[in-house]
Residue, then its C-alpha position, 0 to 999 in steps of 0.5 A: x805317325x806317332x813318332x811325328x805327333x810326339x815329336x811336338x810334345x817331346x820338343x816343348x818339353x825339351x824347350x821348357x826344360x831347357x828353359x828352366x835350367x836357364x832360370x836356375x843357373x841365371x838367379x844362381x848368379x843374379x845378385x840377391x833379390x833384397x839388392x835387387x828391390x833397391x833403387x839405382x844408386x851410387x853404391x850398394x852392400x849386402x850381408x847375409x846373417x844367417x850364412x854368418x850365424x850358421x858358420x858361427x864366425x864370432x863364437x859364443x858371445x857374452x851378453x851386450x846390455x841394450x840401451x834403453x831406448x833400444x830395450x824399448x824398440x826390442x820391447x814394442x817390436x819383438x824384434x832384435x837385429x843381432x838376433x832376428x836379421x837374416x839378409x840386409x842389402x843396402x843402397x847409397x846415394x851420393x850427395x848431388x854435386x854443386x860447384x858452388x857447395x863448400x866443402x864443410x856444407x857438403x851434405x851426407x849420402x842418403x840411404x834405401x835398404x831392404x831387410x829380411x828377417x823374423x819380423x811380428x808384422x803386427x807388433x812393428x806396424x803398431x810401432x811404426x804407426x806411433x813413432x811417423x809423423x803421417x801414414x799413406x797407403x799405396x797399393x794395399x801397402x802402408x808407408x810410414x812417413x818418420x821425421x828424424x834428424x830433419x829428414x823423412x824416413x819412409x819404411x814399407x812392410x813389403x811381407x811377412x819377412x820383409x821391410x824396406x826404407x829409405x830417407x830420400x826425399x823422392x817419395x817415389x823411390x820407396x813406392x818404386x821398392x813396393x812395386x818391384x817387390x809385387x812383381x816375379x822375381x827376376x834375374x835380369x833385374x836390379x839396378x844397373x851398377x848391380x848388373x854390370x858389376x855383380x859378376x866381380x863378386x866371388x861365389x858364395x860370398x857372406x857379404x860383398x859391397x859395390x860402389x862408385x869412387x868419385x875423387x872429390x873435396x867433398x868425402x861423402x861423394x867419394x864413397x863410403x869411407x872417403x876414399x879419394x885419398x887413394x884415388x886420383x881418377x874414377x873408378x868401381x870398388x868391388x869388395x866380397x867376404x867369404x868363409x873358408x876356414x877363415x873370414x877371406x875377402x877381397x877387393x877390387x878396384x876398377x880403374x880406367x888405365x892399366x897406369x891407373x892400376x898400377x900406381x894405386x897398387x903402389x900407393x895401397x903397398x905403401x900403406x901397408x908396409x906403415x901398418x904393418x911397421x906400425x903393428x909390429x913397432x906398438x906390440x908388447x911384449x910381442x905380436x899377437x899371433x892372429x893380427x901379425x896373420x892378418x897383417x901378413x896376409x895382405x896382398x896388393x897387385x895390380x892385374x891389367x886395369x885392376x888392382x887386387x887386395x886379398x888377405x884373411x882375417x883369422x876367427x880368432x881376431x875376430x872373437x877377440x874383438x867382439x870379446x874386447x868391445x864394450x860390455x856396458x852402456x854408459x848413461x847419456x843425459x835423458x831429454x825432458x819428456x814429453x807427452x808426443x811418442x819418441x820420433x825415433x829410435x836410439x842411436x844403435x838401433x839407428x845404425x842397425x834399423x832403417x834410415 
C-alpha cells in the first residue's frame, strides 16, 4: 500500500527531472539568447567578448586615443565597447529586391542588435534622451527614436545589462525585441535561419556567423561581404571561431547539389593558391612565420553538398596586428556648432554602437 501511494510521488518526481536535464541540455545547444531576441533576417553574427577577454587573445594592448567624439559618448555614458562589451548578436536585413532598382542605387542592409555588457542605465538613458529626435514609451520601456544619416535608429533598455537597436523602418521590430526579452527564455525560440542552422556551429565557438548568399548585381543582397563573386547558385554560410591554443575557425558553405560544392571548392582552392603566391612572392627578406602558418593552414574541400574552409590563425598574428593598427587619431574638419545636441555619435562608435 505505501509503495502504491509513492509511486505517483516517485514517478512526478522522475518526470520533473527528466524534464529539466531536457531544458539543461536543449539551452546547452540553443543559439544565445541575445541571437535569440533578434528578429528574423537574412543574416545573424554573434561574438562573445568576455570568452574573448578571458583567453586573452590579443595580449596586452597599448593604449589607442578615442577621437573626440567618441571620448565624449565614453564621457556621458561610462561605458566603452572595447572594455565594458561582453556578448553582441547581431542581425542583417538584406535590401528588398526590385527588378527595375540599378545596381549603383541599390540600398545598403539594414541592421537589429542586442548587446550585453556593464551598462550605467542612468547615465545612457540621460544620453540617449539628448542625442533622439522623440521618445515613445511601449510596455513600461522607453524607445529612443535617433535620426542618423536619414534614417531612425530606435534603441530600447531591455535591463540592467542589456540594449537593443535597430535602424528599420518598421517600428515593430524594435517593439517585437521587448517583447521577447519580457518573456521566459526559450530554447525553441529565435529566429527560423537560427534554428535550422545553428546545430552547424561548433561547441564552444567565440564567435560564429550564419547568413544567406544570394547571388546578385546588387552586393549587398549578396551577403556581408559581396560574396556572389564565389557563388553561381543560393546557398547558407555557416562561419565559427574557437580557441584551442590558437584562434581556429571554419566556414561552411551549404549548397543545393554535391556539384555545386565541388566547383566552389575548386573555385576558393584557386584563390588560395594566389594568396598564397602572393604572400610568399611580397615577403622580404623572408615570410613571416606566423602569416606563412596561417596561409599554410588553410584547407578547402568539399564534403557531399558542402564545401569546408578550416584553418588557424596563430595569437602571434593576431597581436602583431593589433600592435601595427593606428596609435593616433588624425583631426578631421570639425563642422560649425551648433546649439542642437550632436545627432549621433562618431564614426567608430557608429561601427561599435547600435545602428
Amino acid at each position: 500500500m505505501r509503495i502504491r501511494r509513492r509511486l505517483p510521488i516517485i514517478v512526478a518526481v522522475l518526470l520533473v527531472a527528466a524534464a529539466v536535464a531536457a531544458a539543461v541540455v536543449l539551452r546547452k545547444h540553443a543559439p544565445p539568447e541575445p541571437a535569440r531576441l533578434l528578429p528574423g533576417a537574412d543574416g545573424f553574427a554573434y561574438i562573445n567578448l568576455g570568452w574573448v577577454r578571458r583567453a586573452n587573445l590579443a595580449g596586452d594592448l597599448p593604449a589607442v586615443p578615442h577621437d573626440p567624439d567618441y571620448e565624449q559618448f565614453i564621457q556621458a555614458t561610462g561605458f566603452q565597447f572595447e572594455r565594458d562589451l561582453d556578448e553582441a548578436a547581431l542581425a542583417i536585413h538584406y535590401p528588398a529586391k526590385s527588378p527595375d532598382a540599378k545596381a549603383d542605387s541599390a540600398q545598403p542592409p539594414r541592421f537589429s542588435e542586442v548587446f550585453v555588457g556593464k551598462i550605467d542605465g542612468e547615465r545612457l538613458r540621460a544620453y540617449l534622451r539628448q542625442i533622439a529626435s522623440s521618445v515613445e514609451n511601449y510596455k513600461t520601456r522607453e524607445i529612443y527614436n535617433i535620426a542618423l544619416e536619414g534614417r531612425t535608429v530606435r534603441v530600447a533598455i531591455l535591463g540592467v545589462d542589456t540594449v537593443a537597436a535597430s535602424n528599420l523602418d518598421d517600428p515593430l521590430v524594435i517593439r517585437g525585441i521587448i517583447d521577447r526579452s519580457r518573456k521566459l527564455a526559450s530554447p525553441f525560440g529565435g529566429p527560423a535561419l537560427l534554428r535550422q542552422f545553428y546545430k552547424d556551429v561548433p561547441f564552444a565557438s567565440l564567435g560564429w556567423a550564419i547568413f544567406k548568399i544570394q547571388p546578385s548585381e546588387n552586393h549587398a543582397a549578396s551577403g556581408p561581404i559581396g560574396w556572389s563573386f564565389l557563388f553561381a547558385k543560393p546557398a547558407t554560410v555557416v562561419a565559427s571561431v574557437r580557441y584551442l591554443g590558437a584562434v581556429h575557425f571554419k566556414v561552411q558553405a551549404l549548397t543545393g547539389s554535391d556539384q555545386e560544392a565541388n566547383q566552389l571548392a575548386s573555385r576558393i582552392d584557386t584563390y588560395l593558391n594566389l594568396f598564397r603566391t602572393a604572400e610568399s612572392t611580397v615577403s622580404t627578406p623572408g615570410p613571416d612565420p606566423d602569416l606563412k602558418a596561417f596561409f599554410d593552414s588553410l584547407k578547402i574541400q568539399p564534403e557531399k553538398t558542402r564545401a569546408i574552409l578550416t584553418g588557424h590563425v596563430p595569437l602571434g598574428l593576431i597581436r602583431k596586428a593589433l600592435a601595427e593598427a593606428p596609435s593616433s587619431v588624425s583631426p578631421e574638419a570639425q563642422p560649425p556648432q551648433s546649439s542642437q545636441p550632436p545627432a549621433s555619435v562618431n564614426k567608430k562608435a557608429r561601427k561599435k554602437a547600435p545602428n
